[in-house]
C-alpha positions in Angstrom: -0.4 11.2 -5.7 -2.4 8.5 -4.2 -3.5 4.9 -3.9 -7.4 5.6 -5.6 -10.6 3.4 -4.2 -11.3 0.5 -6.7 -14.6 0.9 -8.0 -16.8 -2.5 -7.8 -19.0 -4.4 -10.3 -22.3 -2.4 -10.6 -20.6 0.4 -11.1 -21.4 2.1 -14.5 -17.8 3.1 -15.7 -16.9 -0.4 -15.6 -18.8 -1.2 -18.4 -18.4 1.6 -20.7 -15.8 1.7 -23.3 -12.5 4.4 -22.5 -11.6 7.1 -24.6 -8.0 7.3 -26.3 -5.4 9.5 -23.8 -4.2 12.8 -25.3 -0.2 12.3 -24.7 1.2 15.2 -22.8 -2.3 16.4 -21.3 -1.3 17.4 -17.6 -4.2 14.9 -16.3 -2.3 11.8 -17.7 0.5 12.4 -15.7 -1.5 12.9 -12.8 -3.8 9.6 -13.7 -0.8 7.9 -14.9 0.3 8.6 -10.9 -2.6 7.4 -9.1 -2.4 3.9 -11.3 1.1 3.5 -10.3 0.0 4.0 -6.8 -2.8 1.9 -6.8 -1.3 -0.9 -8.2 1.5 -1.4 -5.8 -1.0 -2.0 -3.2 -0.3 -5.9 -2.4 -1.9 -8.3 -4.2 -2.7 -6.3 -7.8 -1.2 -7.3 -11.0 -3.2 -4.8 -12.8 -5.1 -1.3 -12.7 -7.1 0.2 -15.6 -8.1 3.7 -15.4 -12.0 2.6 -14.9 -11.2 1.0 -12.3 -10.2 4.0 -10.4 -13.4 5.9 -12.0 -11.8 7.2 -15.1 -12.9 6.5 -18.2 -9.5 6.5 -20.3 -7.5 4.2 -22.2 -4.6 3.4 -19.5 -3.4 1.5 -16.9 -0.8 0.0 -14.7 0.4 -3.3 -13.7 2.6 -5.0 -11.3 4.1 -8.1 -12.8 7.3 -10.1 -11.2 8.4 -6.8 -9.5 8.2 -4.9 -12.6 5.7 -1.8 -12.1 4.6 0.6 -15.1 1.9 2.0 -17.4 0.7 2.1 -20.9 -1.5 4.0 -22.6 -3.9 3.6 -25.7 -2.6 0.1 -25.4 -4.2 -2.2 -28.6 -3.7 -6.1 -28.6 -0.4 -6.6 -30.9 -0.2 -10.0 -30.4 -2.1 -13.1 -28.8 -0.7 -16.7 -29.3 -1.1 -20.6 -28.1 -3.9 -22.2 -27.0 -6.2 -20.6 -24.6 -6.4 -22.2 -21.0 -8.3 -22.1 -18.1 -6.7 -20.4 -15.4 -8.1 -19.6 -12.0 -8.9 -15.2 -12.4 -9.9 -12.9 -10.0 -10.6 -8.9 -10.2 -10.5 -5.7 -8.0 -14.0 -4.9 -8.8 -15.3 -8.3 -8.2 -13.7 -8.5 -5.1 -13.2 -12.1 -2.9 -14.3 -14.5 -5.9 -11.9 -16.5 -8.8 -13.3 -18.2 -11.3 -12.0 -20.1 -13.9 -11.5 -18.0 -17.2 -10.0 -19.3 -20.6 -7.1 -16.9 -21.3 -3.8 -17.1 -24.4 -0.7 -17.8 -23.1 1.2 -15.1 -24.7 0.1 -11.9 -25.1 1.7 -8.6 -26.7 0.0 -5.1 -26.7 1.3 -1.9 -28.1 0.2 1.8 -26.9 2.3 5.1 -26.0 3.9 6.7 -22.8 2.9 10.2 -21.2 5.5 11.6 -24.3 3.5 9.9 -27.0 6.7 7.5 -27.6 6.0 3.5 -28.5 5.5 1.3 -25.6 5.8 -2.6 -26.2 4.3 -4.9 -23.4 4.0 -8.6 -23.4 4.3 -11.7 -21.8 3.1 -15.1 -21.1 1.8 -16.4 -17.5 0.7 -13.2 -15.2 1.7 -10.9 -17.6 -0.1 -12.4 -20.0 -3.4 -13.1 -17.7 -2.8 -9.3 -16.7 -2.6 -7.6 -20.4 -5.8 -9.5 -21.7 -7.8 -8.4 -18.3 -6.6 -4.7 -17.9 -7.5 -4.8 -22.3 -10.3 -6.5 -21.2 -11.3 -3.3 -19.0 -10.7 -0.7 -21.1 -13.4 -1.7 -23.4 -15.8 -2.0 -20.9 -15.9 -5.7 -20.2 -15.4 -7.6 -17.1 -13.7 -11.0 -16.6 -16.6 -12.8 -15.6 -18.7 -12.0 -19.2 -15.7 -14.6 -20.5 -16.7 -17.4 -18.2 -18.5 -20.6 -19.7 -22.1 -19.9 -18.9 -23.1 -22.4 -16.4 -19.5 -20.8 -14.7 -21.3 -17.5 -15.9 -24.4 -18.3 -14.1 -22.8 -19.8 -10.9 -20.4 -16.4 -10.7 -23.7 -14.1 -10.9 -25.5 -16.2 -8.0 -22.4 -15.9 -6.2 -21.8 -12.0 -7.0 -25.4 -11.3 -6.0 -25.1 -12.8 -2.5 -21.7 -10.6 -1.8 -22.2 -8.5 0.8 -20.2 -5.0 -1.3 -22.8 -6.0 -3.8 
């Protein structure tokens, strides 16, 4: 499989809520591959299936060396006090902003079988579930932000020249 092109903010499959993943549909495994691949790419912590132009619950993520995939993945589990931490995205490439985010986070979905998956974490893995989650139903990081952060982030986004 391959490394896909990350699709950028404008684009209308980011914003459009992903359908559940049939398990042991020949396409999964063939998406499933492509996420993998993408996501090792240096720098990533996370690839939904938008992102790559497909509009289906999954994706893959790269945390403390640990590379996988989940599909259907719900939110299980979110815990602590939010923060602010500094968050950046693939499809709104070159800017971080800060976004409040839990600490902890668990989701639950299925592999390419249909068996139970469990994911969860706090730091990256944390940042990473909630954002790739965040994805899948058609939001992106920025719609999070305070809104004079909000408004500041547009203005900026605007003036990008992949805009």
């Amino acid at each position: 499989m391959t490394a896909r092109d990350i699709r950028v903010f404008g684009d209308p499959v980011l914003r459009s809520v992903s359908d559940p993943v049939t398990p042991g549909d020949p396409k999964a495994k063939a998406l499933v591959d492509d996420l993998i691949d993408s996501v090792k790419l240096p720098g990533r912590a996370g690839v939904a299936a938008c992102q790559i132009g497909v509009n289906l619950r999954a994706f893959s993520y790269n945390v403390d060396g640990e590379v996988g995939y989940i599909l259907n993945p719900v939110i299980a589990e979110l815990s602590g006090e939010p923060d602010l931490v500094d968050e950046g995205c693939l499809s709104v490439p070159g800017f971080y902003f800060p976004r409040r985010r839990y600490p902890y986070a668990r989701v639950t979905g299925i592999d390419l079988n249909g068996n139970p998956i469990e994911l969860g974490g706090s730091g990256l893995m944390a940042q990473a579930l909630q954002h790739e989650l965040d994805h899948l139903d058609g939001h992106l990081f920025i719609e999070g932000l305070e809104p004079e952060e909000k408004r500041e982030a547009m203005r900026a986004i605007r003036q990008a020249p992949w805009y």
